[in-house]
C-alpha positions, 0 to 999 in steps of 0.5 A, a space after each residue: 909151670 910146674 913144680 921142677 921150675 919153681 925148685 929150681 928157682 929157689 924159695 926166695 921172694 925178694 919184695 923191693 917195694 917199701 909199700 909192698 913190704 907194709 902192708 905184707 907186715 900189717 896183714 902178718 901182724 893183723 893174722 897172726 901169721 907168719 910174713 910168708 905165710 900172710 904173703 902165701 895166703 893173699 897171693 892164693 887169695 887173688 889167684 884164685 879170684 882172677 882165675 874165678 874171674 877168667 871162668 865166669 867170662 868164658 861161660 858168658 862168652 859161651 851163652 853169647 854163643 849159644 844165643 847168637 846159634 839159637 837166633 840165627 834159627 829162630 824165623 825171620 820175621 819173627 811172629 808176633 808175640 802178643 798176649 793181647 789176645 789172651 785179655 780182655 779190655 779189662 785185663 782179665 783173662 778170656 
């Protein structure tokens, strides 16, 4: 949403938990800060997280992707990966 939504909005927060409310005074006592200012801040906080969260999931989903691509092009079947040939029966290289 932008800026315009929020201005029309009004600046008011109006938090009707009792808990809520606790522990936004504990953090603005514990920080120094204002109660708007400690309820600004851990809002951003946790935003900024969630969105951290959302970015990483989606560059997963990406690799799954790529890797699912990459497989369906590998031969079917696949050739035998084996280093036994590589060693002898000591394990020392040929």
């Amino acid at each position: 949403m932008n800026a315009e939504f929020y201005q029309t909005m009004g600046t008011q927060l109006n938090i009707k938990s009792a808990d809520a409310y606790r522990l936004a005074s504990e953090l603005s006592e514990l920080t120094g800060e204002s109660l708007t200012s400690a309820v600004t801040a851990a809002l951003r906080e946790r935003l900024e997280r969630e969105r951290r969260g959302r970015d990483r999931a989606e560059r997963a989903q990406k690799l799954l992707a790529i890797a699912a691509e990459f497989r369906a092009l590998l031969p079917k079947p696949l050739p035998d990966m084996s280093t036994d040939w590589m060693y002898d029966e000591d394990g020392l290289p040929r």
